[in-house]
C-alpha positions in Angstrom: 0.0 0.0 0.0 1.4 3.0 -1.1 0.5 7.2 -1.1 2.3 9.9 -2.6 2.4 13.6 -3.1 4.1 16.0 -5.9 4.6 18.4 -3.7 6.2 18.4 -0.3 9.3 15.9 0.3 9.4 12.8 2.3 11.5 14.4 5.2 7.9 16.8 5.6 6.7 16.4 9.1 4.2 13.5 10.3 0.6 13.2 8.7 -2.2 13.3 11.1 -5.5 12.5 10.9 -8.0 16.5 11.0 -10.0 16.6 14.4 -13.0 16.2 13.1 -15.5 18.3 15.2 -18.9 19.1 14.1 -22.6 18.7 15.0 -23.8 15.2 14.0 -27.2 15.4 12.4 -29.6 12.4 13.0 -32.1 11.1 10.5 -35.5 10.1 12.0 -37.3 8.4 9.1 -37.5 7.0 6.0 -40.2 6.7 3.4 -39.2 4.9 0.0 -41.5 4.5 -3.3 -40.5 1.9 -6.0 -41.3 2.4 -9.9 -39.6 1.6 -13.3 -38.9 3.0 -16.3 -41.1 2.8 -19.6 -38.8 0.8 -21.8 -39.1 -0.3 -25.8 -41.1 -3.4 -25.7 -38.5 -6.5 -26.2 -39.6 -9.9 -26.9 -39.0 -12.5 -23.5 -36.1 -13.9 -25.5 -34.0 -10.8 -25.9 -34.5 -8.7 -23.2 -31.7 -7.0 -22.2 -29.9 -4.8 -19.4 -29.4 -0.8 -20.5 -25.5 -0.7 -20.6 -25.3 2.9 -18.4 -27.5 5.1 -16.3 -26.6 8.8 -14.5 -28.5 10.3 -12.1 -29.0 14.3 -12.3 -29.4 16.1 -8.9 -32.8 18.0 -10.4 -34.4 14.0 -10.1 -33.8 13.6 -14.1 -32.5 9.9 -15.2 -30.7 9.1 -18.6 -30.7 5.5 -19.5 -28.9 3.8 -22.7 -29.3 0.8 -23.9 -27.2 -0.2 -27.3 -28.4 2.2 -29.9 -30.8 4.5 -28.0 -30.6 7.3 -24.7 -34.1 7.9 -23.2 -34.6 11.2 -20.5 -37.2 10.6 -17.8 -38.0 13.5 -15.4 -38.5 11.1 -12.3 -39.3 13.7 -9.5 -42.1 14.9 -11.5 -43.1 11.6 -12.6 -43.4 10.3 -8.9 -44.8 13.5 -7.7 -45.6 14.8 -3.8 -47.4 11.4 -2.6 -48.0 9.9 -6.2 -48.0 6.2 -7.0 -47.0 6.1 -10.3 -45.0 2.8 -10.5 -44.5 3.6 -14.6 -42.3 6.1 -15.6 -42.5 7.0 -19.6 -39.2 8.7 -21.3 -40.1 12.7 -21.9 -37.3 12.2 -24.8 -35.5 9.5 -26.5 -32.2 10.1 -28.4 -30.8 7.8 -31.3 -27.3 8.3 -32.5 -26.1 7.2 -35.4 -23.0 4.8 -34.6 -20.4 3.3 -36.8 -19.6 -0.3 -36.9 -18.4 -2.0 -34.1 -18.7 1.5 -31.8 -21.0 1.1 -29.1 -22.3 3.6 -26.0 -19.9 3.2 -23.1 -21.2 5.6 -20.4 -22.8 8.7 -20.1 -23.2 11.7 -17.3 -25.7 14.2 -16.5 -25.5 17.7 -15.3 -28.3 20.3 -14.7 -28.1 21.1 -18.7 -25.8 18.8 -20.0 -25.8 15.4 -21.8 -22.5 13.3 -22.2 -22.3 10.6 -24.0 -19.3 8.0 -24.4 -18.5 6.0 -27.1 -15.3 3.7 -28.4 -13.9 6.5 -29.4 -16.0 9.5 -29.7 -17.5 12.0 -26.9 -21.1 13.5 -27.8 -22.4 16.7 -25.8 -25.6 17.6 -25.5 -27.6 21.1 -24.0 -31.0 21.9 -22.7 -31.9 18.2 -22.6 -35.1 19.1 -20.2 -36.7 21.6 -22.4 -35.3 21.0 -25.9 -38.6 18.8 -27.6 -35.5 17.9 -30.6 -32.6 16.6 -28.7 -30.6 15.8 -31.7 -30.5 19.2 -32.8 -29.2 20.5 -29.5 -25.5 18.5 -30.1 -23.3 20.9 -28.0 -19.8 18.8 -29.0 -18.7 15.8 -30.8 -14.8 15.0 -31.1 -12.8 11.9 -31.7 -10.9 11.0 -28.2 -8.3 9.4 -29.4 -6.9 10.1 -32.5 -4.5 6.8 -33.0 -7.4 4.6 -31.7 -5.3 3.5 -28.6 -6.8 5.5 -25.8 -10.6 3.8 -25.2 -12.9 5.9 -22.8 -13.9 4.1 -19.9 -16.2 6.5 -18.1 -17.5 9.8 -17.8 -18.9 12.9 -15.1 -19.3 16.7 -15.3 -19.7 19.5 -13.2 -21.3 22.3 -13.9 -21.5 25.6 -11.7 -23.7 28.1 -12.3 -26.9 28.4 -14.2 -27.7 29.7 -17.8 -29.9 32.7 -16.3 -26.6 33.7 -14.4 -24.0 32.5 -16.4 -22.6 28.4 -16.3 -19.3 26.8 -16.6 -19.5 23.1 -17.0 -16.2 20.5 -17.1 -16.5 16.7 -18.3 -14.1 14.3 -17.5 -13.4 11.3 -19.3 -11.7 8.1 -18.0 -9.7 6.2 -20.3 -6.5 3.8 -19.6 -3.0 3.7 -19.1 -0.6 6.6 -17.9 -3.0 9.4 -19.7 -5.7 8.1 -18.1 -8.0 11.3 -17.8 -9.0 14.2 -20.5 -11.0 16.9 -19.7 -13.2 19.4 -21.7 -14.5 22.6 -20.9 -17.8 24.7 -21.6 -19.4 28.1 -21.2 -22.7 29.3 -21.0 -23.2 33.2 -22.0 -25.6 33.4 -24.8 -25.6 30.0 -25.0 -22.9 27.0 -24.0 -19.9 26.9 -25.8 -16.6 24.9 -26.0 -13.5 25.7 -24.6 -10.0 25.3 -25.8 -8.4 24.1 -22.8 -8.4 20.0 -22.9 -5.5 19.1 -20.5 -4.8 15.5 -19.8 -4.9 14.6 -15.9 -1.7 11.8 -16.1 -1.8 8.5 -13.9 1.7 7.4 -13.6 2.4 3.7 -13.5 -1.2 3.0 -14.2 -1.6 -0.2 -16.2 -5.3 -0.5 -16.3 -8.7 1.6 -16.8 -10.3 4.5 -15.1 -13.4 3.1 -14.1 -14.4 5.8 -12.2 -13.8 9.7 -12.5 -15.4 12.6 -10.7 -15.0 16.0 -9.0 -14.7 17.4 -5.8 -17.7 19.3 -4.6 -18.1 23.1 -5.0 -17.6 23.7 -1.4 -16.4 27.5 -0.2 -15.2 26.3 3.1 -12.7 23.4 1.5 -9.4 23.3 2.7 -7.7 22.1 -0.8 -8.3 23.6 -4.2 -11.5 22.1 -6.3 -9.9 18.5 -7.6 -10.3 15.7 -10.1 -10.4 12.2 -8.7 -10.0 8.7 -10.0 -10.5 4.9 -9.5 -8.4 2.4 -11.3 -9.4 -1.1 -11.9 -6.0 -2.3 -10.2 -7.6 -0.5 -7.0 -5.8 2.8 -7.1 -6.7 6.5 -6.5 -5.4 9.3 -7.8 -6.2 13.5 -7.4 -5.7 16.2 -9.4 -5.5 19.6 -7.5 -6.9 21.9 -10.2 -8.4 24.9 -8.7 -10.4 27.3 -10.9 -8.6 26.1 -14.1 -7.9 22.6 -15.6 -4.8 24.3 -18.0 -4.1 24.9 -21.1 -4.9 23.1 -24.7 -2.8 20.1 -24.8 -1.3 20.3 -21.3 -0.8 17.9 -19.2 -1.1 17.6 -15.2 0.4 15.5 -12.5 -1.5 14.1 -9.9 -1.4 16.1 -6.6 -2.2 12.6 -4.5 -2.0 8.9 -5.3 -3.0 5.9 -2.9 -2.8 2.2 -3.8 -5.3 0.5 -2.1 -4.4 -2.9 -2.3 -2.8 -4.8 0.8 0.8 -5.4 1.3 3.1 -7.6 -0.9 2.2 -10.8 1.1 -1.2 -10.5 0.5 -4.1 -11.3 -2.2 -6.4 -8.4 -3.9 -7.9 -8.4 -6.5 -9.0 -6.0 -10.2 -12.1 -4.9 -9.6 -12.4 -4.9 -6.0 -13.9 -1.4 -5.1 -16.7 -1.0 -6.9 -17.2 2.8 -6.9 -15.4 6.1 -5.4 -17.2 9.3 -4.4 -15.3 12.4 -2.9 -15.6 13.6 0.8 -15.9 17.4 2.0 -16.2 16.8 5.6 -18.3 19.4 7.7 -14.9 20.9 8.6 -13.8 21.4 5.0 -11.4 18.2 4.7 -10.7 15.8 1.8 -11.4 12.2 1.7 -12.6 9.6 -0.9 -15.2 6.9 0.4 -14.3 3.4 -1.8 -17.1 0.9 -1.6 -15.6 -2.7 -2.0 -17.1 -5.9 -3.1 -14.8 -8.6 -1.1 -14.0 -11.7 -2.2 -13.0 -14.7 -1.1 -9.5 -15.3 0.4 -9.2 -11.3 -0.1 -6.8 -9.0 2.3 -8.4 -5.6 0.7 -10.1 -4.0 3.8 -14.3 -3.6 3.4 -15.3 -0.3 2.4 -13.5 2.1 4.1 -12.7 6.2 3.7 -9.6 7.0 3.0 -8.3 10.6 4.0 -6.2 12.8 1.3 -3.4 14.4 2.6 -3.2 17.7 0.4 0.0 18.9 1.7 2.4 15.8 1.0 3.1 15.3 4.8 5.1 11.7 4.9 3.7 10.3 2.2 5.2 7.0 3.5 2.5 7.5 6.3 -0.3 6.0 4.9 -2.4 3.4 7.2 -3.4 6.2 9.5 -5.5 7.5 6.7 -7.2 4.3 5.4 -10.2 3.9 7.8 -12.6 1.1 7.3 -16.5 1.6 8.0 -16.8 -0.9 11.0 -18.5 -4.1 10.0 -21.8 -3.1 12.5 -22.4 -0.4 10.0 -21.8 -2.2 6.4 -21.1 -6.0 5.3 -18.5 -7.4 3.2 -20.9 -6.8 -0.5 -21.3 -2.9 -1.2 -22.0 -2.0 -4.6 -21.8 1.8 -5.0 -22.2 5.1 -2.8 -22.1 8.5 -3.2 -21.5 11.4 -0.9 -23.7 14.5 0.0 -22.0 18.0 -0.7 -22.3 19.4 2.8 -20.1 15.8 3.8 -22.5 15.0 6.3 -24.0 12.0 4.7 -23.2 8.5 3.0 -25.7 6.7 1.2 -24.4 2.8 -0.1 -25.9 0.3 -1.9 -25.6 -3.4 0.0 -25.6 -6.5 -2.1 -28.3 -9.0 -0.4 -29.4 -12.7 -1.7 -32.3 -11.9 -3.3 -32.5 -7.4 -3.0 -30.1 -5.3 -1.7 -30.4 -3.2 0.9 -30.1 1.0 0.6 -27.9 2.3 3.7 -27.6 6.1 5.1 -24.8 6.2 7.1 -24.2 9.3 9.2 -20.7 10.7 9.1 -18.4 11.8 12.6 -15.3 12.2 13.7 -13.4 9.5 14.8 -12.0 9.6 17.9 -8.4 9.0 16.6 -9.0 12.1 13.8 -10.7 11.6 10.1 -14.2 10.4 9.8 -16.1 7.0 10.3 -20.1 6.1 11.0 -21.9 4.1 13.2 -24.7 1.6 13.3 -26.5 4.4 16.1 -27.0 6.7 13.3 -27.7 4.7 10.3 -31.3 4.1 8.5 -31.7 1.1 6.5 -34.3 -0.3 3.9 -34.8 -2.7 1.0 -34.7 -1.2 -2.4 -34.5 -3.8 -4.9 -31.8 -2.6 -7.6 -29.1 -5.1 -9.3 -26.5 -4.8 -11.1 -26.0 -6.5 -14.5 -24.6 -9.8 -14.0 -21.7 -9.8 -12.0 -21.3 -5.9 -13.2 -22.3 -3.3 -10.7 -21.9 0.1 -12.9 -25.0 0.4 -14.4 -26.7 1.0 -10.5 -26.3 5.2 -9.9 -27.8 7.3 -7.4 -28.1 10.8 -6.7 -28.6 12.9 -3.3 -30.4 16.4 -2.6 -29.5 18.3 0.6 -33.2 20.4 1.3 -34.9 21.6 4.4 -35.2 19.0 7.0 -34.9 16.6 4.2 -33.1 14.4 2.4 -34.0 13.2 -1.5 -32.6 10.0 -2.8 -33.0 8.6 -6.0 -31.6 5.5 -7.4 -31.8 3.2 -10.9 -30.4 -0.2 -12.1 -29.8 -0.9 -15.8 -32.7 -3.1 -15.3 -35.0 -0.1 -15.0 -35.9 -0.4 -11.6 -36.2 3.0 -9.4 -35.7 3.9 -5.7 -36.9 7.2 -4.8 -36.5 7.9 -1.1 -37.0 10.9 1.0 -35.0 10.7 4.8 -36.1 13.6 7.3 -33.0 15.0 9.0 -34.4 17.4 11.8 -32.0 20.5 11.6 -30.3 19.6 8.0 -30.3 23.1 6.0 -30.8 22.9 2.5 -27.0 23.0 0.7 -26.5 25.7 -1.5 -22.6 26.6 -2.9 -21.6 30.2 -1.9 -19.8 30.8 -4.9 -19.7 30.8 -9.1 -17.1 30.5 -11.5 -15.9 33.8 -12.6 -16.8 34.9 -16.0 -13.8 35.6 -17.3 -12.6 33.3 -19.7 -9.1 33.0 -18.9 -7.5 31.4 -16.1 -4.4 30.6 -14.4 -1.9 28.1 -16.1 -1.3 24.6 -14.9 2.5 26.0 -13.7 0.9 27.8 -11.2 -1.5 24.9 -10.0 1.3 22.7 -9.9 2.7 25.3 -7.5 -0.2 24.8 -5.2 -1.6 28.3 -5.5 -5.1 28.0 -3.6 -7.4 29.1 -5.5 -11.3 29.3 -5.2 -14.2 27.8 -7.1 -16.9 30.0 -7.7 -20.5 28.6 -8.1 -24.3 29.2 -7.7 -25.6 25.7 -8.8 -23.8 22.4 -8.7 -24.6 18.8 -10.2 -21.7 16.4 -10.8 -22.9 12.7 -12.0 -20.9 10.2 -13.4 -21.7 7.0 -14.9 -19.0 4.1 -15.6 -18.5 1.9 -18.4 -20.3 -1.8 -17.5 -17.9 -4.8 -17.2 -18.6 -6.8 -20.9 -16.5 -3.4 -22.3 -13.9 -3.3 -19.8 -10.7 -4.6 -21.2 -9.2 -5.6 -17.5 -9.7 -9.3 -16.4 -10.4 -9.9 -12.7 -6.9 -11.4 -11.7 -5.1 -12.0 -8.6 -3.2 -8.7 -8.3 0.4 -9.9 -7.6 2.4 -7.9 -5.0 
């Protein structure tokens, strides 16, 4: 197990754990509706799985299956005390696809589509009120010109709104040492594309991204706004990239790296955590929560947060910062989890025999420093979503901070929809306190590298990702040797 930094030397003073010292909010109740999408009628034969869902914070769902992307606005669908248990698409979108080139993942923002292919990334705008999606194509570029860099997966953020003025990033997993790309877009009279397309690299990474997001737009967070990462050999890596992502053709270094997997003398495996999602703790401090799918005769610990240690202390000082979720509060079988923005919140996904089981944990501080939950504050309840075969990717979920409440919704590639609502006596409704600038230049990827703090400016937020599922992915499920 390994962590590094590119910035501070190895002689830097000890890493410790932030005293994590806030109020701990506790949920009182649950209520949970199930539906399921309207999907093209199949004959019994040929059903099939869509290949990649994304979840929009707004309560908007996009599902692909192989040759079509269908929109359904699910909050208004379900509506205040509705039973609908059928939800019908408000748009469908076909795309014309070569040979051989298939949908891979795709993302949702507040007004963005992104769509991943083989080789090609597709952007869409206004895909809640545009009645002709097609016509709305933001963006369409080949990813890889030689046809050796294959996107994996996909997520944006976007800041802002398009009555006040929006930026929007996407990044795009791929493999290997140039594992991410990123694009850029405006909204002024309209969204636009940037030129700035750095490449975020993974050094000594021999497998796939399978999952790549952002850091939350939080004003109070002790690091710059960041890019994260999850291999498919178990690895993290950050990118500390402030209010810029650098210029065209640029490249970046990570800021933090962490290899998850145990020490030589012990067995991991590819593929073990199923999903990352980035921590801002209450007190404004990083971590990534990794949701892990054990297996047999494996040494990688059970889903666990993992602190990142923005200024390079000892980065041979690692241990301290891995933290597993104690066993009381989640079993050896999570499929995904996400985060909510204010870092007071985990919601997982539990793999059970027959349905899994939807978790809220509650986050604390541990009394040794860094965060952890307890079985005290969780709420637990059955919410019958599957992954796709032994694939998990296809399951996303999204989370809404509002008054006294908490909105969660949640699909499977089968269809199926959770929407729950947790009340959370004193929880505020999360709004960012700041916006991206307008100004269309920004400080050069030198300067980031030099750890200038910077701050990310934003009205609005949404950042959903949505991976590639596992009949793409190129990495087999060894025995990772040590």
């Amino acid at each position: 197990m390994s962590i590094s930094s590119s910035f501070l030397q190895p002689s830097a003073r000890r890493f410790s754990l932030a005293d994590e010292r806030f109020p701990v909010l506790t949920p009182t109740s649950v209520s949970a509706s199930e539906s399921r999408l309207q999907r093209p009628a199949q004959p019994m034969f040929l059903k099939t799985h869509d290949v990649a869902t994304s979840v929009s914070s707004s309560g908007w769902i996009a599902a692909s299956s192989s040759d079509q992307i269908r929109l359904y606005n699910v909050r208004e669908a379900i509506g205040e005390g509705s039973r609908n248990r059928k939800i019908p698409p408000v748009r469908t979108l076909s795309i014309a696809l070569a040979k051989n080139e298939e949908f891979r993942a795709i993302a949702l923002s507040e007004d963005l589509l992104a769509v991943i292919t083989h080789d090609r990334l597709l952007v869409y705008d206004e895909y809640r009120t545009s009645p002709d999606l097609a016509r709305n194509r933001l963006d369409s570029r080949s990813i890889s010109q030689t046809q050796t860099w294959t996107p994996k997966s996909v997520a944006i953020l976007q800041t802002g709104t398009a009555s006040e003025g929006a930026m929007a990033s996407i990044a795009v997993g791929g493999e290997g040492e140039n594992g991410v790309k990123v694009f850029k877009y405006m909204y002024t009279s309209g969204w636009n594309a940037e030129n700035d397309r750095p490449i975020l690299r993974c050094p000594q990474n021999n497998g796939a991204i399978k999952v790549v997001g952002f850091s939350p737009p939080r004003s109070d967070a002790i690091s710059v706004s960041m890019v994260f990462a999850l291999t498919t050999g178990n690895r993290l890596f950050c990118w500390a990239v402030g209010g810029s992502l650098g210029p065209s053709g640029g490249s970046l270094n990570p800021c933090w790296h962490f290899d998850c997997n145990s020490t030589s003398n012990e067995r991991t495996y590819r593929d073990e955590i199923t999903s990352a999602a980035f921590i801002v703790s209450p007190t404004g401090s990083p971590y990534i929560l990794c949701t892990v799918e054990n297996r047999p005769g494996s040494h990688l610990h059970s889903t666990f947060i993992v602190a990142i240690d923005v200024h390079g202390r000892n980065p041979y000082m690692v241990r301290q910062g891995m933290k597993p979720i104690p066993d009381t509060v989640v079993g050896p079988s999570v499929l995904t989890g996400i985060a909510s923005s204010s870092g007071r919140f985990l919601v997982v996904m539990e793999k059970g025999k027959k349905s899994g089981n939807m978790k809220l944990l509650t986050v604390q501080g541990a009394p040794d420093g860094g965060l952890t939950c307890v079985a005290a504050q969780m709420q637990t309840w059955e919410a019958k979503l599957q992954g796709s075969g032994t694939d998990t990717s296809t399951i996303s979920m999204s989370i809404r901070e509002e008054q006294g409440i908490l909105e969660i919704i949640a699909v499977d590639g089968r269809g199926h929809v959770v929407s729950s609502k947790v009340r959370v006596p004193g929880l505020t409704a999360f709004q960012p306190a700041y916006r991206y600038p307008r100004s269309p230049r920004s400080p050069t990827s030198v300067e980031l590298q030099q750890n200038v703090i910077m701050r990310e400016l934003s009205s609005d937020e949404s950042s959903r990702a949505s991976i590639a599922t596992s009949h793409h992915a190129t990495d087999r499920r060894d025995i990772i040797p040590g």
